[in-house]
C-alpha positions in Angstrom: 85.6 0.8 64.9 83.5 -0.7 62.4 83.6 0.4 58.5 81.7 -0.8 55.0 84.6 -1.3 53.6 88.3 -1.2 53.6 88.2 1.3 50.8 85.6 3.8 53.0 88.0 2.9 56.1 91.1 4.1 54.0 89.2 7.0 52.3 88.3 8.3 55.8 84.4 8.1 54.7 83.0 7.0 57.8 82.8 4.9 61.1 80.1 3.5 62.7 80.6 4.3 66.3 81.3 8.2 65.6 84.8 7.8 66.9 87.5 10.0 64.6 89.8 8.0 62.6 94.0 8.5 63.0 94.7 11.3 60.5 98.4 10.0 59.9 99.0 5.9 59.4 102.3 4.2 58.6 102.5 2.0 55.5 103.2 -0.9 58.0 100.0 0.3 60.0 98.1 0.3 56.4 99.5 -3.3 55.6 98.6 -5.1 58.8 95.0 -3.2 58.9 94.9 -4.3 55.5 95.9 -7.6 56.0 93.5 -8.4 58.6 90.6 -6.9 57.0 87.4 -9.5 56.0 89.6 -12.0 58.7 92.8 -11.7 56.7 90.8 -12.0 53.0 92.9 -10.0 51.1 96.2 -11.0 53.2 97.9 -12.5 50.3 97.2 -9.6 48.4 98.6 -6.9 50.7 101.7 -9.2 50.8 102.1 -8.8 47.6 102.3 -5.3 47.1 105.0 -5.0 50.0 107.3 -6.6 47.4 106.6 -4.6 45.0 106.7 -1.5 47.2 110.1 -3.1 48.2 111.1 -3.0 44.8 110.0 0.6 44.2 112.7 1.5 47.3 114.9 -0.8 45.3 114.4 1.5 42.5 114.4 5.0 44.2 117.7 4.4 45.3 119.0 4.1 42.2 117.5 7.1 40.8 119.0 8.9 43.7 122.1 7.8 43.5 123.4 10.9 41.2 122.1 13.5 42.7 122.6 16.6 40.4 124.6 18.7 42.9 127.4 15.7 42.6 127.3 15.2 39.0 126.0 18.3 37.1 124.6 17.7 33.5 127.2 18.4 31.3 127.4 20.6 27.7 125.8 17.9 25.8 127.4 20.5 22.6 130.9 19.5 24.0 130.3 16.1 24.5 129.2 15.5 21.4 132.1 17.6 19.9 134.5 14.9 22.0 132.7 11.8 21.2 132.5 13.0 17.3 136.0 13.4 17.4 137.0 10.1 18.8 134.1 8.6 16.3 131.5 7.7 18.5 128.2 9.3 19.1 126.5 10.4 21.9 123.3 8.4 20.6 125.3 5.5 20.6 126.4 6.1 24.2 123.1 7.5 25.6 121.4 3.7 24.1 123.7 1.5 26.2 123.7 3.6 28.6 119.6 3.6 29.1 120.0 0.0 27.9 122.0 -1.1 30.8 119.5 0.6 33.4 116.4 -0.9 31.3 118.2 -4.3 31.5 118.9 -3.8 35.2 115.5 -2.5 36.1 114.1 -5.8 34.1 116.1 -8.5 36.2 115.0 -6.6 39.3 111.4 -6.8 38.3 111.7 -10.4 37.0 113.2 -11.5 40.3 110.4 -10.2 42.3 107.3 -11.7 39.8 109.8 -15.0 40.0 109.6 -15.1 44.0 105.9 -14.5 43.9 105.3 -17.5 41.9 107.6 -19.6 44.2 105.4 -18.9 47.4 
């Protein structure tokens, strides 16, 4: 099968020698076809965007890890009528909280660009 580009290839546009093209690829499938594309041109850069799709599982399985039907959202009216009478806030607890998962979702990000400049 011969395409223009990778972009037609991937968009489904065309081929060459009429013959249809797999409907259904696996991200792995898409890497490697990538990857060897223009004899392995844009290698490196396919490479690259597994880590970060790595990352992006990295980070999905944090977001999942509370699913709402274990840890229902609570009367924020009540907590704040418990936090107020112990004198804290809940905007005080709601900023370290997001705090600590901005600060985690930082290192995670920094650790990946890190290894990429180490290859």
């Amino acid at each position: 099968m011969i395409y223009k580009t990778f972009k037609e290839w991937a968009a489904g546009l065309w081929l060459e020698d009429g013959e249809p093209r797999k409907q259904a690829y696996t991200r792995d499938e898409l890497l490697l076809i990538e990857m060897g594309w223009n004899y392995g041109k844009d290698a490196g850069a396919a490479a690259e965007r597994e880590k970060y799709y790595e990352l992006l599982e990295e980070i999905k399985v944090w977001r999942e890890a509370y699913p709402l039907s274990i840890f229902p959202e609570p009367d924020w009216e009540k907590v704040r009528d418990a936090l107020t009478m112990n004198g804290l806030t809940l905007d005080a607890i709601s900023a370290s909280n997001l705090r600590h998962a901005a600060n985690r979702f930082y290192e995670m990000l920094d650790e990946t660009i890190r290894a990429r400049g180490q290859e």
